[in-house]
C-alpha positions in Angstrom: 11.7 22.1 -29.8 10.7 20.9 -26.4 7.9 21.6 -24.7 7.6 24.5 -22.0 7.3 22.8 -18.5 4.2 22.8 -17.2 3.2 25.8 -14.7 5.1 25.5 -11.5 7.0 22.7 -12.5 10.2 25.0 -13.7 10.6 26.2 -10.4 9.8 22.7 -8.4 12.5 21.0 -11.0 15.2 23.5 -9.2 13.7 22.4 -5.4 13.4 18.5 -5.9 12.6 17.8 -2.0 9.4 19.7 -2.4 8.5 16.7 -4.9 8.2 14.5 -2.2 6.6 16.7 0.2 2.7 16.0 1.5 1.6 18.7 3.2 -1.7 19.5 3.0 -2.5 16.1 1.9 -4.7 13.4 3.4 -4.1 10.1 3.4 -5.6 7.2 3.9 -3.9 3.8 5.3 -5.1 0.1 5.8 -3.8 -1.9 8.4 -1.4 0.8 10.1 -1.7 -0.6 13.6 1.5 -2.9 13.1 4.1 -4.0 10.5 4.5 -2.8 7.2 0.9 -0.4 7.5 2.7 1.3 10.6 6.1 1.5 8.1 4.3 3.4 5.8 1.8 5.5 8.3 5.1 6.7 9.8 6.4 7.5 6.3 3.7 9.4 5.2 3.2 11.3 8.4 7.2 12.4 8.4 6.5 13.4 4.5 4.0 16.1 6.3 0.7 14.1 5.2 -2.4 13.8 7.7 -3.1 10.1 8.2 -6.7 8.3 9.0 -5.8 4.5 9.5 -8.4 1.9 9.0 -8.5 -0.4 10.7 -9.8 -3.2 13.8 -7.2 -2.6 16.2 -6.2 0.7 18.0 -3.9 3.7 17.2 -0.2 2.6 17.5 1.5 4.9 20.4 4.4 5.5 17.8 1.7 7.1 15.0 0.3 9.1 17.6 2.9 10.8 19.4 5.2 11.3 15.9 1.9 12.8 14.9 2.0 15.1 17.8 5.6 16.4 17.6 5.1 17.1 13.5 1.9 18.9 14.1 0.0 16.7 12.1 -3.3 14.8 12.3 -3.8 10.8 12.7 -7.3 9.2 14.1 -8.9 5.8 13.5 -11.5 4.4 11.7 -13.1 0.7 12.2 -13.2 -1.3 9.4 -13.7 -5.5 8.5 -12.4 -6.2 4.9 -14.0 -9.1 4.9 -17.7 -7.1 5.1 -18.9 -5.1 2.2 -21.5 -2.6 4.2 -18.5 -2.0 7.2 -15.9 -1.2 4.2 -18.7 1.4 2.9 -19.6 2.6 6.1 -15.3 3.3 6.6 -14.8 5.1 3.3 -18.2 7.2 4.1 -17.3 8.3 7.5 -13.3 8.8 6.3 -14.9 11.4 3.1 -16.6 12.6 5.8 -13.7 14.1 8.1 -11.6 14.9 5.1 -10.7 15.4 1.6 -8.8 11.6 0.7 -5.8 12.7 -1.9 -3.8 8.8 -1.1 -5.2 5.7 -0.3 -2.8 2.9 0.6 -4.5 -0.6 0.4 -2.4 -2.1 2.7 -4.1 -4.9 5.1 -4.5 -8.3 4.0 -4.5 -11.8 5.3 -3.0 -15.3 4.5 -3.1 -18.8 5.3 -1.3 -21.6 5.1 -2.0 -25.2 3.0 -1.2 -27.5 0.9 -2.6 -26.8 -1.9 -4.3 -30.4 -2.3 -6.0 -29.3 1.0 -6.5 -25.8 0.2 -10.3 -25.2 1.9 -12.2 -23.2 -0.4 -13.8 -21.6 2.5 -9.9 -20.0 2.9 -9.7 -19.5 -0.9 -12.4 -17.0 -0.6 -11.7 -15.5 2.7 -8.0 -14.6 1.2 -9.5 -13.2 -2.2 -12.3 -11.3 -0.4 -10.1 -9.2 1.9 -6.8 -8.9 -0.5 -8.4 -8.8 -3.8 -12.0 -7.7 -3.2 -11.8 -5.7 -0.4 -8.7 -3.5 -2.6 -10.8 -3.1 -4.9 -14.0 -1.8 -3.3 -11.6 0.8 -2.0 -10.3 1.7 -4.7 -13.7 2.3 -6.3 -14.9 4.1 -3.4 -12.0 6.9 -3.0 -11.6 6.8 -6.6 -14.7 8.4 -7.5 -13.9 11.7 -5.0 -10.5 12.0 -6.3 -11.5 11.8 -10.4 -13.9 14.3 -9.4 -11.1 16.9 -8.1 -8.8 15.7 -10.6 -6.0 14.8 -8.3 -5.2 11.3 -6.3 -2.8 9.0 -5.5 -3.5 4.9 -5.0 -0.7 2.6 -3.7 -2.0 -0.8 -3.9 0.2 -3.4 -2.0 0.9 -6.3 -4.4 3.8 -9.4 -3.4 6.3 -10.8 -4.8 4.2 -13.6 -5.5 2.4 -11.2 -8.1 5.3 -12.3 -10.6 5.9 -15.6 -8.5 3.9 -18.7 -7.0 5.1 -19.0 -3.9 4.9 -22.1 -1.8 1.5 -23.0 0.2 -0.3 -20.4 -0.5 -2.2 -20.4 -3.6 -4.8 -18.6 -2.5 -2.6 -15.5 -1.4 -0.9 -15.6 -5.2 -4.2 -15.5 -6.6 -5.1 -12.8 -4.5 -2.2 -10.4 -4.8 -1.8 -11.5 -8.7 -5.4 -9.8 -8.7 -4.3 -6.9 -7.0 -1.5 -6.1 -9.9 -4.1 -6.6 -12.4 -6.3 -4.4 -11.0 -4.0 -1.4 -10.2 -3.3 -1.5 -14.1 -6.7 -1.9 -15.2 -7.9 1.3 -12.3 -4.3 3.0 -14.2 -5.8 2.5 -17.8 -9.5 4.0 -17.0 -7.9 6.9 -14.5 -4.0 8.2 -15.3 -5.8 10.6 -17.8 -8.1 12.1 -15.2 -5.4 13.0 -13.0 -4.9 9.8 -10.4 -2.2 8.0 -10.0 -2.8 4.1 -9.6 0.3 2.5 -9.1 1.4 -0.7 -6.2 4.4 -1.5 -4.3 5.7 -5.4 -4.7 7.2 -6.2 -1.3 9.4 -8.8 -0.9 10.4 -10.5 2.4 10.1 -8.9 5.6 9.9 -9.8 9.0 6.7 -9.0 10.1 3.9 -11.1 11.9 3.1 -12.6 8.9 6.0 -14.2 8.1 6.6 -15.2 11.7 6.1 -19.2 9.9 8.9 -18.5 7.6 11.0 -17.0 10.4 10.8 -19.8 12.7 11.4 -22.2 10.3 15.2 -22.4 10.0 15.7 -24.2 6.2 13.0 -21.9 4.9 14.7 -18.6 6.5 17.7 -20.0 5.2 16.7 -20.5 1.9 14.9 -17.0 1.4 18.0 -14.9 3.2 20.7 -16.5 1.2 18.8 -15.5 -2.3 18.5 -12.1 -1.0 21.3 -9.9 -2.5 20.7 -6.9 0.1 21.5 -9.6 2.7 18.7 -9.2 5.1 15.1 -9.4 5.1 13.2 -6.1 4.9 11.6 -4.3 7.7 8.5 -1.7 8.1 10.9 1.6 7.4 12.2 0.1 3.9 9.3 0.9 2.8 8.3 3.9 3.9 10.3 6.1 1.0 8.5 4.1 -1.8 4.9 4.9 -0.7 5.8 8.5 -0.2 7.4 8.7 -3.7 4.5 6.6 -5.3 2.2 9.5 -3.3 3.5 12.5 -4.1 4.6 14.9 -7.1 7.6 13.2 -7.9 5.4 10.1 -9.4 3.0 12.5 -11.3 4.1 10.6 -14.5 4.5 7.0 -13.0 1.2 5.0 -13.8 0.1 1.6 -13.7 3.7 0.2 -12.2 4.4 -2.7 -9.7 7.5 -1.5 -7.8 9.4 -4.4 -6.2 10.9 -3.9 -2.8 12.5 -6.4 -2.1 16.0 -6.3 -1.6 17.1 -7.6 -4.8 15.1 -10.9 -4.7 13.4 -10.8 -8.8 16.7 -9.6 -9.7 18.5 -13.1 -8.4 
């Protein structure tokens, strides 16, 4: 015989948009001022979530006035990945203003070189704030949401997580780091009620791809591999992150979701 649903389930299985529904829920966001962090700021905020944004630069004008017309809460909080104390000092003062129930590790950095003339000063600065930094946050959000027993962590890995890429060792390293640790965090914490999974995207035209962009063989090269037939932008990502944060991913643990138009299937 199968099992009785659990309580409340039965009657959410017969409403399935109240799966993906955030209200009431806090989350918060890394790099939201521009690119994919403002994709998924905007996501979250339109899924009825409250959103505090860490980060250097200001508010975007978008997050603020969607947060306006959906009666819902967004503020600011400073923040250098690359400095242990200001990353403890940002998770500190966002417990502070409210309960955290998602964190999405967003920001990150990458640069550029041959990989015979990789500096290893740029080798560390990448791992610090993509791999290091994740994982301090993790850690430090983690501990608030095993103690209420409920969370949700999206991690933001790459493609080069399964790939190498080209030029950019230090960046593969770092986000091949950043699907290791969402299933290590996955192994110690799907048991205690939070959800560690990441998102995998693949190319999008944002700021940090402007090299790629600009360069026309490169761009040629990735769009033409692309089955979807164009590179991604902020919004395709949006509906991933609010899955991966709400009810509808209660049983989906320790996964790297690839959005990326069909590139890994190619």
């Amino acid at each position: 015989m199968l099992p009785d649903l659990a309580p409340g389930r039965a009657a959410l299985m017969t409403r399935p948009a109240h799966l993906f529904d955030l209200t009431g829920r806090t989350a918060v966001v890394t790099g939201a001022s521009r690119g994919l962090g403002l994709g998924m700021a905007v996501g979250l905020l339109e899924a009825g979530a409250d959103v505090l944004c860490l980060q250097r630069g200001p508010l975007s004008d978008q997050l603020v006035e969607l947060a306006a017309h959906r009666g819902r809460q967004v503020s600011q909080i400073p923040v250098d990945l690359a400095d242990e104390s200001s990353i403890d000092r940002a998770i500190r003062s966002a417990q502070e203003a409210a309960d955290i129930d998602i964190l999405v590790n967003n920001a990150g950095t990458q640069i550029r070189h041959d990989a015979t003339d990789f500096p290893l000063s740029d080798f560390d600065a990448v791992m610090t704030v993509n791999a290091r930094a994740t994982f301090q946050l993790c850690q430090g959000f983690g501990r608030s949401m095993l103690d209420r027993g409920w969370g949700r962590i999206v991690n933001v890995a790459s493609l080069v997580s399964f790939q190498g890429g080209l030029r950019v060792p230090a960046y593969a390293a770092s986000k091949g780091a950043v699907a290791q640790i969402t299933k290590a965090l996955c192994n110690e914490w799907a048991s205690r009620g939070v959800n560690v999974n990441a998102v995998a995207p693949g190319y999008f035209a944002t700021e940090m791809n402007e090299a790629l962009l600009a360069d026309p063989q490169r761009n040629d090269q990735i769009s033409v591999r692309i089955p979807a037939g164009r590179w991604g932008t902020p919004a395709d990502l949006a509906g991933a992150v609010v899955f991966l944060s709400s009810e509808a991913a209660g049983y989906v643990h320790g996964i790297v979701l690839p959005v990326d138009g069909g590139w890994l299937a190619r």
